[in-house]
N, C-alpha and C positions, 0 to 999 in steps of 0.2 A: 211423360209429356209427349204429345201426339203432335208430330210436325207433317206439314205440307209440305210439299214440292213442288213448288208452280216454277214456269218455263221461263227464265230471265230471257228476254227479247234482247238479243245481240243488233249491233249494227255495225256492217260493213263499213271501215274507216278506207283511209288509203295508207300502202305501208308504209313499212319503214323505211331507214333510209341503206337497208342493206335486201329487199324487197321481200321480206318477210311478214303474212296477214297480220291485220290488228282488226280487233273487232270492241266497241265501244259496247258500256252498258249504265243504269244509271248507278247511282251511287248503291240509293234507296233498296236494288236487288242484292245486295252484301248486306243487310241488315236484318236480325232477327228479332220476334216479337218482345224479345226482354230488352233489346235495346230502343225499341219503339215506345216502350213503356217507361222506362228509365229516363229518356228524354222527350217528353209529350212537346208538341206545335202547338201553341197559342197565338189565338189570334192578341194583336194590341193596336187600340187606336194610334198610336207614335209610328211612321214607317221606322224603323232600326231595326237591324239581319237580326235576326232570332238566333242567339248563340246556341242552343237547342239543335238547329238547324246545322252548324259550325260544326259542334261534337258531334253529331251522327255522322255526318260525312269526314270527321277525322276518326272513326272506330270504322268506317268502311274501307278508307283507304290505308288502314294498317292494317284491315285482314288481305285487302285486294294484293300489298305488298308481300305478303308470305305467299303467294302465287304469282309473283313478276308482273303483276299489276301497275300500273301509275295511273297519276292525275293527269285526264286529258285537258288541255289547254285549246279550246276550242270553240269559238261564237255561236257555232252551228248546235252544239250537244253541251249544254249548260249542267253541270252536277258530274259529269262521267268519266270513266273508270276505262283504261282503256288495255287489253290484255295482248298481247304476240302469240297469235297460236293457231297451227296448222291442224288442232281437233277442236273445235271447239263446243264439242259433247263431254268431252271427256275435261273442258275446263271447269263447265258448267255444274258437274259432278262433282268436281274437287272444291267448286263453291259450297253445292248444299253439305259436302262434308262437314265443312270447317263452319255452316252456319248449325248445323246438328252439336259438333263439340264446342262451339258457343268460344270458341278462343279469339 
């Protein structure tokens, strides 16, 4: 199996509350093509949350949690994943790891 590596777009949050960086990303970049496939997006004429929608974002934030990840709580950054880290090359890294061993 032949995987990509594209570049998850971090964003500068503001710290924490001991002033240590946080940097936000969306959920959607913790997610690999078997879990996109596993739960596909349909469209439906009824508006109601697409549980689809629900599960993908709760298999992102159990992998984003095995790397000190949480759920950002946030108006501004809808979906996202928010990490503490003074490398965040080296977070990003430890992402596509864990999206390679598919855990």
């Amino acid at each position: 199996m032949t995987t990509t590596q594209t570049k998850i777009e971090f964003t500068r949050v503001n710290n924490d509350v001991n002033g240590n960086p946080r940097y936000a990303c969306h959920f959607t970049d913790l997610l690999n093509e078997q879990d996109k496939a596993d739960y596909p997006l349909r469209l439906s004429p009824v508006f109601k949350v697409n549980d689809n929608i629900n599960a993908r974002y709760a298999i992102a934030l159990r992998r984003a949690r095995i790397l000190g990840g949480k759920r950002f709580h946030n108006k501004q950054y809808g979906g996202g994943i928010v990490f503490q880290s003074y490398n965040i090359q080296a977070t990003e890294a430890r992402i596509h790891e864990l999206l390679e061993t598919g855990s």
